[in-house]
C-alpha positions as CSV (number, residue, x, y, z in Angstrom):
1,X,-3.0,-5.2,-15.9
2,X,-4.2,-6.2,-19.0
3,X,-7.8,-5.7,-18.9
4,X,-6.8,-2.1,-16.8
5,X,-5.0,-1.1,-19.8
6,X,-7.9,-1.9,-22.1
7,X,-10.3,-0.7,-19.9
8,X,-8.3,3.0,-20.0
9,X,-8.2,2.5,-23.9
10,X,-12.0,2.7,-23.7
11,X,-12.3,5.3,-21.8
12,X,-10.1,7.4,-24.3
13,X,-12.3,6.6,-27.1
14,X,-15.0,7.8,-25.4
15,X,-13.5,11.1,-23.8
16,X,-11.8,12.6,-27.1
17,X,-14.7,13.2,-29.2
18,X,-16.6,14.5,-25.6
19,X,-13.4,16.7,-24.7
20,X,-13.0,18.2,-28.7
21,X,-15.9,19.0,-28.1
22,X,-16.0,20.8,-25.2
23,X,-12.8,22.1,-26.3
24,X,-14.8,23.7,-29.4
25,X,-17.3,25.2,-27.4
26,X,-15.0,27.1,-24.9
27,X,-13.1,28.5,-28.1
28,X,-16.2,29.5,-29.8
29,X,-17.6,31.1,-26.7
30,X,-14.4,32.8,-26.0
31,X,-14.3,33.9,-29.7
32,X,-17.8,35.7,-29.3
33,X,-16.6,37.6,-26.0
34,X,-13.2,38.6,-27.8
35,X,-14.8,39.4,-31.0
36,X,-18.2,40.7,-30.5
37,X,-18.6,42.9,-33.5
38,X,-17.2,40.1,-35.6
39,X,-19.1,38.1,-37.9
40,X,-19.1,34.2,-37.3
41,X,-17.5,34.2,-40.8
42,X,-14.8,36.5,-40.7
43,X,-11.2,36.1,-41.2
44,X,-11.0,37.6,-37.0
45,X,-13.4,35.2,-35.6
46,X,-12.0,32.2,-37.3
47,X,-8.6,33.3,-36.2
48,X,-9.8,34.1,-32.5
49,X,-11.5,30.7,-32.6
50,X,-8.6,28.8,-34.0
51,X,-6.2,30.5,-31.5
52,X,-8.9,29.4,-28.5
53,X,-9.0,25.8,-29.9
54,X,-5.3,25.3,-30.2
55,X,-5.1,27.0,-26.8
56,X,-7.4,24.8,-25.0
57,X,-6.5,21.6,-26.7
58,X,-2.7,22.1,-26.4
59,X,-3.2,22.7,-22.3
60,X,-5.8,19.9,-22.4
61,X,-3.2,17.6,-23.4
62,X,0.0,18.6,-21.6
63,X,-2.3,18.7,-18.5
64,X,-4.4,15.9,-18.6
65,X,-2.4,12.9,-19.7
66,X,1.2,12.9,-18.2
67,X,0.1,13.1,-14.5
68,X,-0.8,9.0,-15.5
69,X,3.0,9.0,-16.2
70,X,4.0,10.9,-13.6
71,X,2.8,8.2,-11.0
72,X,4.5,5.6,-11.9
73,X,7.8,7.5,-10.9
74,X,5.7,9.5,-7.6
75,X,3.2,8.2,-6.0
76,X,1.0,10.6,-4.0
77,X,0.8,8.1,-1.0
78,X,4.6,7.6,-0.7
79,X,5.8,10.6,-1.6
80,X,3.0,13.2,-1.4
81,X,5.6,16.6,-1.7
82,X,7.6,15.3,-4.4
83,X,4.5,14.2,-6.6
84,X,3.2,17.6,-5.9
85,X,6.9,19.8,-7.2
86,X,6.5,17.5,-10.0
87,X,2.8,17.7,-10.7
88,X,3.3,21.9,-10.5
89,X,6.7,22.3,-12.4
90,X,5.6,20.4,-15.1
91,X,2.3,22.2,-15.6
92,X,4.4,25.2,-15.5
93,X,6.9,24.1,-18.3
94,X,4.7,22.1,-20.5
95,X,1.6,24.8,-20.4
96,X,4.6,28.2,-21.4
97,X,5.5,25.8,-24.2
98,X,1.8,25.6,-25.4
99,X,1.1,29.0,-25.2
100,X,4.6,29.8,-26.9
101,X,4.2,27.7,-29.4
102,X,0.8,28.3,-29.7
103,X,1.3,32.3,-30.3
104,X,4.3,32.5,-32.1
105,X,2.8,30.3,-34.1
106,X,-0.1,32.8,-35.5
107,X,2.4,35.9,-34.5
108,X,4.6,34.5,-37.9
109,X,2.5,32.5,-40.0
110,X,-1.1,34.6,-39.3
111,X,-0.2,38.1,-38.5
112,X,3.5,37.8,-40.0
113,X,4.8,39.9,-37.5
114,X,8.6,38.9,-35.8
115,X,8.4,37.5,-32.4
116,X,9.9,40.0,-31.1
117,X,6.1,42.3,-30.9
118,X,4.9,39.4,-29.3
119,X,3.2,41.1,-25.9
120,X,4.9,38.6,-23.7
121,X,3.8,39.8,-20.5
122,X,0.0,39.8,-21.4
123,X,0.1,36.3,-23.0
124,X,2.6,34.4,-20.7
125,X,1.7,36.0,-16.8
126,X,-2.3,36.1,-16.6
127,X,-2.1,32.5,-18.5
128,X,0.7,31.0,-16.8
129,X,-1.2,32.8,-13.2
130,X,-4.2,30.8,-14.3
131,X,-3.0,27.3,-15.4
132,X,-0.8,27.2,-12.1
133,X,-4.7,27.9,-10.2
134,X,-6.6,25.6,-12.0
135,X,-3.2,22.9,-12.0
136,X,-3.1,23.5,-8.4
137,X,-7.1,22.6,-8.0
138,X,-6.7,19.9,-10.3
139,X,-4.0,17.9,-8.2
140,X,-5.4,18.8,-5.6
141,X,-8.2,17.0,-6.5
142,X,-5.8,14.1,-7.9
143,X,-3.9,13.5,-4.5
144,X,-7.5,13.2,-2.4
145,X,-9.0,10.9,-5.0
146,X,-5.8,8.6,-4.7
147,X,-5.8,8.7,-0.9
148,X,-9.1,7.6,-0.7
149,X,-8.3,4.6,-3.2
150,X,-4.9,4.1,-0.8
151,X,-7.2,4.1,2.2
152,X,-10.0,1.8,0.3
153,X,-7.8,-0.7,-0.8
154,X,-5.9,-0.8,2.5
155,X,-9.4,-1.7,4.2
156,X,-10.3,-3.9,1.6
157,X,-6.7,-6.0,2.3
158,X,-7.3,-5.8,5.8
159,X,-10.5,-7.5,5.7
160,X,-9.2,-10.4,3.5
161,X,-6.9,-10.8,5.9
162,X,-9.2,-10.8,8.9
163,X,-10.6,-13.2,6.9
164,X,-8.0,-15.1,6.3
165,X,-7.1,-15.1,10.0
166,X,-10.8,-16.4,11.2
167,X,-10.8,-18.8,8.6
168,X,-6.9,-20.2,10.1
169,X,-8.7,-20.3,13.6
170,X,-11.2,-22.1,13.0
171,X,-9.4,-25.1,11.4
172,X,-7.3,-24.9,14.2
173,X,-9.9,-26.2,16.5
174,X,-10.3,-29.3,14.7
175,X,-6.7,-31.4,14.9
176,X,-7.3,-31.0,18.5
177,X,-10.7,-32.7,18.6
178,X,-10.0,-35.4,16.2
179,X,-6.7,-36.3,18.4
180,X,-8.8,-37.0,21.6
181,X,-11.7,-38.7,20.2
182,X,-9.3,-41.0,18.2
183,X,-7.5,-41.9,21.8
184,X,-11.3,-42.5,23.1
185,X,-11.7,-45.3,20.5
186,X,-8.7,-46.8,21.2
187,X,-8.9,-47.3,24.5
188,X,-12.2,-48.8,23.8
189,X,-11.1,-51.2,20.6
190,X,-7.7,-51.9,23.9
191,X,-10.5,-53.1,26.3
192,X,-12.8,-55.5,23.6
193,X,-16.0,-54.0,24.2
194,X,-17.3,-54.2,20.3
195,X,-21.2,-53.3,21.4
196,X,-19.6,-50.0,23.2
197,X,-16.8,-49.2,20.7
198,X,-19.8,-49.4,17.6
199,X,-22.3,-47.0,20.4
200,X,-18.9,-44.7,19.9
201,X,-18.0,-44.9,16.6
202,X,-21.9,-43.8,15.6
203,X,-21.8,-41.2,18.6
204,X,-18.6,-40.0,17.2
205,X,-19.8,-40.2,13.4
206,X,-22.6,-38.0,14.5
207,X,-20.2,-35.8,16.8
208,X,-18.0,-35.4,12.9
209,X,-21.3,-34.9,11.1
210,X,-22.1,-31.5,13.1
211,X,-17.8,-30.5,12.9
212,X,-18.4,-30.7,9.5
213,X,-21.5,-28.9,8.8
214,X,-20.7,-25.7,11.1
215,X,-16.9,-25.9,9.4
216,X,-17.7,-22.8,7.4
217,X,-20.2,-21.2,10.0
218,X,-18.7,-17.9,12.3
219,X,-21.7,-18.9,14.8
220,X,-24.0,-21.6,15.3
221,X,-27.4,-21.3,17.7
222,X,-26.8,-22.1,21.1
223,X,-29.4,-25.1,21.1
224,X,-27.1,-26.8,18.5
225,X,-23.8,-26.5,20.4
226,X,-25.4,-27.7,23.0
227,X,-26.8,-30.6,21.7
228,X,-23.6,-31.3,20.2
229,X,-21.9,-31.1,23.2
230,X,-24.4,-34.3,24.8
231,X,-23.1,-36.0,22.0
232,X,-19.3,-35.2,23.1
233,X,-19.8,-35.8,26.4
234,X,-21.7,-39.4,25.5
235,X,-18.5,-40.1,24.2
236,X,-16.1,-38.9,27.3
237,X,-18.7,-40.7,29.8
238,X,-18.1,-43.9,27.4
239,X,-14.0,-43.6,27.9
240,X,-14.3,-42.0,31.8
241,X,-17.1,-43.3,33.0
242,X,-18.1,-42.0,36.5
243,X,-14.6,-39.8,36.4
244,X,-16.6,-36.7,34.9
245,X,-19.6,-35.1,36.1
246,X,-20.8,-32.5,34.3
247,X,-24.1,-30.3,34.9
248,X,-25.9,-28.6,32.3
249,X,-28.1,-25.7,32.9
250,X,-30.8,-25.5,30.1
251,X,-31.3,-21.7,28.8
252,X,-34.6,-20.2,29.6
253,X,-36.6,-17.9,26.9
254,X,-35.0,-16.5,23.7
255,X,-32.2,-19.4,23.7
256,X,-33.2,-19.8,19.9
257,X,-31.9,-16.2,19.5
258,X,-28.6,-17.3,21.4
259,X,-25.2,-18.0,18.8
260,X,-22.0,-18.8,19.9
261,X,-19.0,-20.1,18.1
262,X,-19.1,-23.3,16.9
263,X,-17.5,-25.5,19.3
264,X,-17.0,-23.3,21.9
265,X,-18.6,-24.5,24.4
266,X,-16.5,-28.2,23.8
267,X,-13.5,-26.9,23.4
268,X,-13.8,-25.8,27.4
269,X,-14.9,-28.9,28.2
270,X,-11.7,-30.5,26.1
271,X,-9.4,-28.3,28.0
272,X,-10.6,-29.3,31.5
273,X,-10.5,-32.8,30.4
274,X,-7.2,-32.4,29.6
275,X,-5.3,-30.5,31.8
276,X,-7.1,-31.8,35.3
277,X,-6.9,-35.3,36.0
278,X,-10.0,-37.6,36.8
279,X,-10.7,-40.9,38.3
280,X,-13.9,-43.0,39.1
281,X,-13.5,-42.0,43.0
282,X,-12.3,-38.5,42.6
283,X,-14.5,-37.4,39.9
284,X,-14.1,-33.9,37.5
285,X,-17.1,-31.4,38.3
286,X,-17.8,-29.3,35.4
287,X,-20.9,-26.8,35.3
288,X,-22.1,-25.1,32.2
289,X,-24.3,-22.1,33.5
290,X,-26.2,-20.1,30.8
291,X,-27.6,-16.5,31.8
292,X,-29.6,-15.2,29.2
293,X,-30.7,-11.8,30.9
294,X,-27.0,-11.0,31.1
295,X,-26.1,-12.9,27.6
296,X,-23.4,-15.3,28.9
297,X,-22.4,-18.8,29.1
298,X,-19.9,-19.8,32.1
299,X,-18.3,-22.9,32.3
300,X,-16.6,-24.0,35.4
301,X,-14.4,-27.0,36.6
302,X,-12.6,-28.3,39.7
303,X,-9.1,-27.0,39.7
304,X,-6.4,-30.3,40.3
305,X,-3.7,-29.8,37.2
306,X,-2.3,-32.8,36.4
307,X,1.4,-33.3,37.0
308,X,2.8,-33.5,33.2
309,X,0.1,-31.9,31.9
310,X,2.1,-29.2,29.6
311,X,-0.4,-26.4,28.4
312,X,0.3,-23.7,25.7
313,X,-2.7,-21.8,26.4
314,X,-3.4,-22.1,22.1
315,X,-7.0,-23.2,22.2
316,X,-8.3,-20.4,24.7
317,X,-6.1,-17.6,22.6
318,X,-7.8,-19.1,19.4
319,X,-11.3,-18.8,20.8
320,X,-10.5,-15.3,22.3
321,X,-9.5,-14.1,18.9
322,X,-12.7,-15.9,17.3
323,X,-15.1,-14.0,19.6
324,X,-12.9,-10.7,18.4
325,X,-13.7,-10.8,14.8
326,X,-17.9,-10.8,16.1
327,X,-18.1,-8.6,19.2
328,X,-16.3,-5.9,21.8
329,X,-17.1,-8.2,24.4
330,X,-14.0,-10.5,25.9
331,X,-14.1,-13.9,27.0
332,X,-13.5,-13.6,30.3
333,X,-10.8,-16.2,32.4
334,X,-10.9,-16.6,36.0
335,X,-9.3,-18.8,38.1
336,X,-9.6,-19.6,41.6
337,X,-7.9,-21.7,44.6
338,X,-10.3,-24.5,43.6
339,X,-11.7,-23.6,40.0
340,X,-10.8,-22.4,36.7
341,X,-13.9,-20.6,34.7
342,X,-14.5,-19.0,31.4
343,X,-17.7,-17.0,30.5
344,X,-18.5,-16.8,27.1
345,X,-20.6,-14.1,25.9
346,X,-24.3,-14.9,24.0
347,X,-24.6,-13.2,20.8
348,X,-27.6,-12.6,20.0
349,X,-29.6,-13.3,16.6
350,X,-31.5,-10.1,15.3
């Protein structure tokens, strides 16, 4: 507020000298078209010049400053009629003062005549007829300029809070990921197997590493998700051994052009692992399927819930709503008598 006020401040130095002077040169130019046999010296060229200057200053000033004041009591977003009756009725009061004051000024002190010989109807109507034009064009002008800050700064606040959002959904992810691969080492420090726990604890360290850096990323390149996803899935074959099969189609040409999300792709593989159950003879199929002609990444797994599984449906919402804020097209959820599926679409880079 402070450095507004002072920025205003500035801009009022600079505009009175530029607006006296303007003011100056309508009066003189409206002097010479009143008074053309006149010399530039005369007493009736001074006095039609004078009366033009205190004229044009006098509605310069009623006119251009108070609308400032007049929304902070009506603003033309909120209430666009009422700022207008306002805006005209006080044009129309303030600018008959001006030119009252203005001509009975030189009527007594100038021509010393009595107000009462004062041609009212030629110097209130045609004036009064053309301030309420040009006041009309004016806030006009005034309401479209401050709907299009209204509209800008509505846009502006709804993209820092699309940001906002994003950036919420993407932290989201991570509580989740940390909370399963912390019960993987567990298990593993609960069964004494140092030389596999240390293989898990690096795996996972480099698993972190790649959380970390893609932290403040929308998308990541679809070779790096899925090379962090080998390194997930080193960790789930550690804890599940032969209880998780998974089968990973490698993308074809222009994979380096491919982004997705960054962890996407695990976060479908965390949700089967979670909500189906597993076991060394009845293992979980997964298949991650990439199509690049058609841009999209499907993941698949067998379809046997587990009995207390409880799910809130959070993490797919969250990635639905990540892929919103970077493309029209929707993830896509299936699910079948014997399979659940998600396709992901490819962005693609360039």
């Amino acid at each position: 507020m402070k450095q507004s006020s002072q920025t205003s401040y500035q801009r009022s130095k600079v505009a009175w000298p530029i607006m006296l002077g303007a003011m100056s040169l309508l009066a003189l130019g409206i002097s010479f078209a009143s008074c053309q046999d006149c010399s530039i010296l005369s007493a009736d060229f001074l006095a039609s010049f004078g009366y033009s200057f205190c004229y044009a200053v006098g509605l310069w000033l009623v006119n251009g400053y108070p609308p400032a004041w007049i929304d902070q009591h009506a603003s033309w977003t909120r209430q666009p009629l009422m700022r207008f009756a306002w805006s005209i009725g006080y044009a129309l009061v303030a600018s008959f003062l001006v030119i009252f004051l203005v001509s009975a000024a030189f009527q007594l002190f100038y021509y010393h005549q009595i107000l009462r010989d004062l041609p009212w109807q030629r110097i209130f109507f045609l004036p009064l007829l053309f301030v309420a034009i040009i006041s009309l064009f004016l806030h006009s002008r005034s309401f479209l300029l401050g709907w299009r800050d209204a509209a800008i700064q509505t846009e502006r606040l709804e993209k820092e809070s699309a940001v906002a959002r994003l950036d919420s959904l993407r932290r989201q992810v991570d509580p989740h990921f940390l909370f399963n691969s912390l019960n993987a080492l567990t298990v593993l420090v609960e069964e004494n197997d140092p030389a596999r726990a240390t293989r898990f604890i690096r795996q996972l360290a480099k698993v972190y590493r790649y959380v970390l850096d893609s932290q403040e990323r929308e998308v990541v390149s679809l070779d790096e998700e899925l090379a962090f996803v080998e390194s997930y899935l080193h960790l789930q074959r550690t804890r599940l051994g032969e209880g998780i099969q998974v089968e990973i189609q490698q993308p074809g040409a222009n994979a380096d052009r491919l982004l997705v999300p960054p962890l996407a792709v695990q976060l479908l593989l965390e949700n089967a692992l979670k909500h189906n159950a597993t076991s060394q003879r009845n293992p979980l199929h997964i298949t991650v399927a990439i199509d690049t002609t058609a841009r999209e990444l499907r993941v698949a797994n067998t379809l046997r819930p587990r009995a207390a599984a409880e799910s809130t449906g959070l993490g797919l919402r969250n990635l639905q709503a990540r892929y919103g804020f970077l493309t029209d097209q929707p993830v896509r959820i299936e699910r079948t008598a014997t399979e659940f599926i998600v396709v992901l679409p490819l962005l693609m880079l360039g």
